[in-house]
Every structure is written in structure tokens, then in C-alpha cells.
C-alpha positions as CSV (number, residue, x, y, z in Angstrom):
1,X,-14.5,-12.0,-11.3
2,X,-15.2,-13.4,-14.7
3,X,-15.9,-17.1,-13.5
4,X,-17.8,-15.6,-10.7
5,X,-20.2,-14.0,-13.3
6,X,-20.4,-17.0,-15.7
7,X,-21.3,-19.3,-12.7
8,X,-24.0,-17.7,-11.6
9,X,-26.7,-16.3,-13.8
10,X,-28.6,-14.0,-10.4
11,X,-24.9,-12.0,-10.4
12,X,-24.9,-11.7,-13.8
13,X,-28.7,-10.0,-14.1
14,X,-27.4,-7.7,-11.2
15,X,-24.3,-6.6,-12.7
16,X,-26.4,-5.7,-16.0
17,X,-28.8,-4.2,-14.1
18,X,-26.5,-1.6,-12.1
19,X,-24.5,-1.3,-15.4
20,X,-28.3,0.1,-16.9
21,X,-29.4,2.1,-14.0
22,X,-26.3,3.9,-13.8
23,X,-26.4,4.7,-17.7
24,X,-29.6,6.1,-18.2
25,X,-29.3,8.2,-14.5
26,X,-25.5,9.5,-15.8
27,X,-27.2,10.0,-19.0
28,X,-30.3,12.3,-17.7
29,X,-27.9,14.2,-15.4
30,X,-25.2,14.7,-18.0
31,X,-28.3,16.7,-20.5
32,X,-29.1,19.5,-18.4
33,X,-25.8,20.7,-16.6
34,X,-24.8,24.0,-16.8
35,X,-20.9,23.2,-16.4
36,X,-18.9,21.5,-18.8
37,X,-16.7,19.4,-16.7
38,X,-19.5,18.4,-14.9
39,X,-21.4,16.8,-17.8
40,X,-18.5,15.2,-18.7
41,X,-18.2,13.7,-15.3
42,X,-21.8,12.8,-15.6
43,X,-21.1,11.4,-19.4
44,X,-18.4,9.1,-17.9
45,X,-21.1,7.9,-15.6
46,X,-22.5,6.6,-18.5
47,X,-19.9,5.4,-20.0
48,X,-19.0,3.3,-16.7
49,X,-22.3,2.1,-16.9
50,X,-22.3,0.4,-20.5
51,X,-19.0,-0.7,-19.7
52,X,-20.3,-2.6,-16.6
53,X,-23.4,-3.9,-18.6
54,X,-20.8,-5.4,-21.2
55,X,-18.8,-7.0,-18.4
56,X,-22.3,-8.6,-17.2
57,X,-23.6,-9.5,-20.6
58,X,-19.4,-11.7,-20.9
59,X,-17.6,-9.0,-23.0
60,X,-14.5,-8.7,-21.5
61,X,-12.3,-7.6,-23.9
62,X,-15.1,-4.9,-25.9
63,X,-15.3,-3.7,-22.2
64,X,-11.5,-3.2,-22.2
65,X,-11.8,-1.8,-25.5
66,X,-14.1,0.0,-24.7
67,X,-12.5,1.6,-21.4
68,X,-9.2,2.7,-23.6
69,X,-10.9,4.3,-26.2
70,X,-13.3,6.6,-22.9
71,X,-10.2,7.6,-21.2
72,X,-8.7,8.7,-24.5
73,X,-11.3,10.7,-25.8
74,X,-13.0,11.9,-22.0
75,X,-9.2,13.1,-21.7
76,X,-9.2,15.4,-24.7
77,X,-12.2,16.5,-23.9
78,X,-11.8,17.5,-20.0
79,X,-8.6,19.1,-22.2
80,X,-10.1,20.8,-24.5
81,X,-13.6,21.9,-22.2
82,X,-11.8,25.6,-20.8
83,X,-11.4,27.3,-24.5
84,X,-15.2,25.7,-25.7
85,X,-16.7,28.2,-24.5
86,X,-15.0,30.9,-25.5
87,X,-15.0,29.2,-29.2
88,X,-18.6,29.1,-28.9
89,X,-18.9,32.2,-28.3
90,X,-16.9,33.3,-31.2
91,X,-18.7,31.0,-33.7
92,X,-21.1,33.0,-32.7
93,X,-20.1,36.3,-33.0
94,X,-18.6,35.6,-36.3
95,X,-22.5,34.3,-37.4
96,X,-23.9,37.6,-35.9
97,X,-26.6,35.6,-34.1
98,X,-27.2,32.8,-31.7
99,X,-26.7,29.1,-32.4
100,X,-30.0,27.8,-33.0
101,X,-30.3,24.4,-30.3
102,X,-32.0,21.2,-32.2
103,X,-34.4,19.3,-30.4
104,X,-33.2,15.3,-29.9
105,X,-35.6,12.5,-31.0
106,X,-36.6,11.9,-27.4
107,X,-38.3,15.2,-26.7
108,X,-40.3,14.7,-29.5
109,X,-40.9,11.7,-28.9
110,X,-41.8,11.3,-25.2
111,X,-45.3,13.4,-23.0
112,X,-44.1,16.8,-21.8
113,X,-44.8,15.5,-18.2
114,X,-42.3,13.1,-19.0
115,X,-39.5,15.3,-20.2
116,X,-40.3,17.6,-16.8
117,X,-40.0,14.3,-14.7
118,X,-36.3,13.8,-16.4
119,X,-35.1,17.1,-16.2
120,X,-36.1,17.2,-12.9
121,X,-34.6,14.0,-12.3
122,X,-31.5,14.9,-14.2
123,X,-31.4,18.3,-12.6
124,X,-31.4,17.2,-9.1
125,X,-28.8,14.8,-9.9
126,X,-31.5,11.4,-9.4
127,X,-32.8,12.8,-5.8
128,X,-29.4,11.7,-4.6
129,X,-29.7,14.7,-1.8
130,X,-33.0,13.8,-0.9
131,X,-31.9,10.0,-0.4
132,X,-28.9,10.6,1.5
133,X,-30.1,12.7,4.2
134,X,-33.1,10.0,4.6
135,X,-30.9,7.2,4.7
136,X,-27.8,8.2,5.8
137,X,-27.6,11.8,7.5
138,X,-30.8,11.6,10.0
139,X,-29.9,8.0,11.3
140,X,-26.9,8.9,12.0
141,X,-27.9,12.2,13.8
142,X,-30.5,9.9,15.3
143,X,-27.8,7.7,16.8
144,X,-25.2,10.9,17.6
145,X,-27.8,12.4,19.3
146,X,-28.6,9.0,21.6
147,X,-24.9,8.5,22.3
148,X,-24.8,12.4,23.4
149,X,-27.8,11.6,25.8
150,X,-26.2,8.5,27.1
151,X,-22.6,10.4,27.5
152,X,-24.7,13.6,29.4
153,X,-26.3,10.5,31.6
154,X,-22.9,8.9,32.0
155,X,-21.1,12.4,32.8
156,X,-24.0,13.3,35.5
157,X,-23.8,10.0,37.1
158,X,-20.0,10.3,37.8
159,X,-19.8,14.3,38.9
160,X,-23.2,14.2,40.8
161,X,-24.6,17.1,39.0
162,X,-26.0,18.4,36.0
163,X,-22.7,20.2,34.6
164,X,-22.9,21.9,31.2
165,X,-20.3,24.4,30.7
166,X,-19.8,22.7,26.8
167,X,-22.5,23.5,25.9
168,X,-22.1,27.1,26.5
169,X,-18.6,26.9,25.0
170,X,-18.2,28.7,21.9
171,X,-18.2,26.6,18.7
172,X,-15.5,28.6,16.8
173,X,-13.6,30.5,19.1
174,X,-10.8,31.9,16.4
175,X,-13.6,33.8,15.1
176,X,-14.5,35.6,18.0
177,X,-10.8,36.1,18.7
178,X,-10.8,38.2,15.0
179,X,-13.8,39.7,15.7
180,X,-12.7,41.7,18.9
């Protein structure tokens, strides 16, 4: 892909601009998860991202760099994530008290309707539920639901009557099976 990318400038600005759209969205998400492994998941997110934005911007081999030294440390760390916890938690008992949690530059820094808006945002993981089911989940019920009209149409047409009997079908018969 590399001469792709150095031929044409518009790819380039397109690469880098996924590459920083999937950084700061991995990076929002991967600040308010509850679960370990899954802020990891969401850190590598960001990871992946500034590796792509150094693949756009021509680094090729600081991208490769930079991919062996993520795998090696996200490694230890998904490793090392079960028995955090429970080291936390005796730091803490050994302190008699809770770990005090610092504030980061950027809450200081940014409007507190801001900070909502991102741990919103990061909470409900960029409003990728939200855009799915638009864009993908009712269009295709939309269309299931016209290819079931046309297949009732079809099915009338050919047996001259209005028959129904799968509808009235149960849809998980083992259960009822259990049940009695």
C-alpha cells in the first residue's frame, strides 16, 4: 500500500484522518470503563489508531516499531489485568484508606458541559448502538419485512388462499416441550 499512499495526497489525508478519529474515540471510551480488559481493548483502539496516522503521515518502520512494542506490553497487561484488582485492593488495605484518584490536565482544563459530553460519549461507546440500528438494523428489517410481504403475496397467489399456519407456529418449540 505504501506507493499507493505516497501517490496520492486525498488517500493519505484519509488514512490520517481515520487513524485520528479512531484515537481520540478509543481514547474517550477506554477513560470511563468499568472493566479492565475492556479498557484495554479500547486502549488498543488507540493504539491502532496512531499507528495508522503514522502509516498515513510515511512512517513505516516507527509504525512497525511501534506495533511490536503494543503487542508486547497490551500482552502483559491483558496478563497481568485478573490479579490488579485484587492488588488494589490490598494496597489499599495495607494504607487503611482509599486511594485518592488525581484529576488529569484535561478536566481541568476543558467546561464541565464538555467533560459530560465525553463521558457520555465515551460511555456509550461513541453512539455506536444508536448508529447501527439507524443504519444498519431498521433498513434491513425494512427490507425483511418487504421480502416477507412479497413471499405472503407469492405463497397466496400459488395456494389460492390466505394460509397462515407459520405464523401461529410456535417460535421455540423445545421450550414448550420442557415446560410440560
Amino acid at each position: 500500500m505504501s506507493p499507493l499512499l505516497e501517490s496520492s495526497l486525498t488517500l493519505q489525508c484519509m488514512v490520517i484522518t481515520l487513524g485520528l478519529v479512531s484515537a481520540i474515540c478509543g481514547a474517550l471510551m477506554s477513560r470511563v470503563q468499568s472493566d479492565i480488559k475492556v479498557s484495554l481493548a479500547y486502549a488498543s483502539l488507540t493504539q491502532v489508531g496512531i499507528i495508522v496516522v503514522e502509516i498515513g503521515l510515511g512512517f513505516r518502520y516507527l509504525a512497525l516499531i511501534h506495533i511490536i512494542g503494543h503487542a508486547s506490553l497490551r500482552t502483559m497487561q491483558l496478563l497481568r489485568a485478573p490479579t490488579l484488582l485484587r492488588d488494589y485492593n490490598e494496597l489499599e488495605n495495607a494504607l487503611g484508606a482509599r486511594i485518592t484518584q488525581r484529576q488529569s490536565g484535561w478536566t481541568r482544563i476543558l467546561p464541565a458541559a464538555v467533560h459530560r459530553w465525553a463521558y457520555r460519549f465515551g460511555f456509550d461507546r461513541g453512539f455506536m448502538d444508536i448508529a447501527l440500528d439507524k443504519f444498519i438494523v431498521r433498513p434491513f428489517l425494512a427490507l425483511f419485512s418487504v421480502f416477507d410481504s412479497l413471499e405472503r403475496q407469492v405463497t397466496d397467489l400459488i395456494s389460492n388462499e390466505a394460509s397462515r399456519e407459520s405464523d401461529d407456529a410456535p417460535l421455540h418449540p423445545e421450550e414448550s416441550q420442557r415446560v410440560a
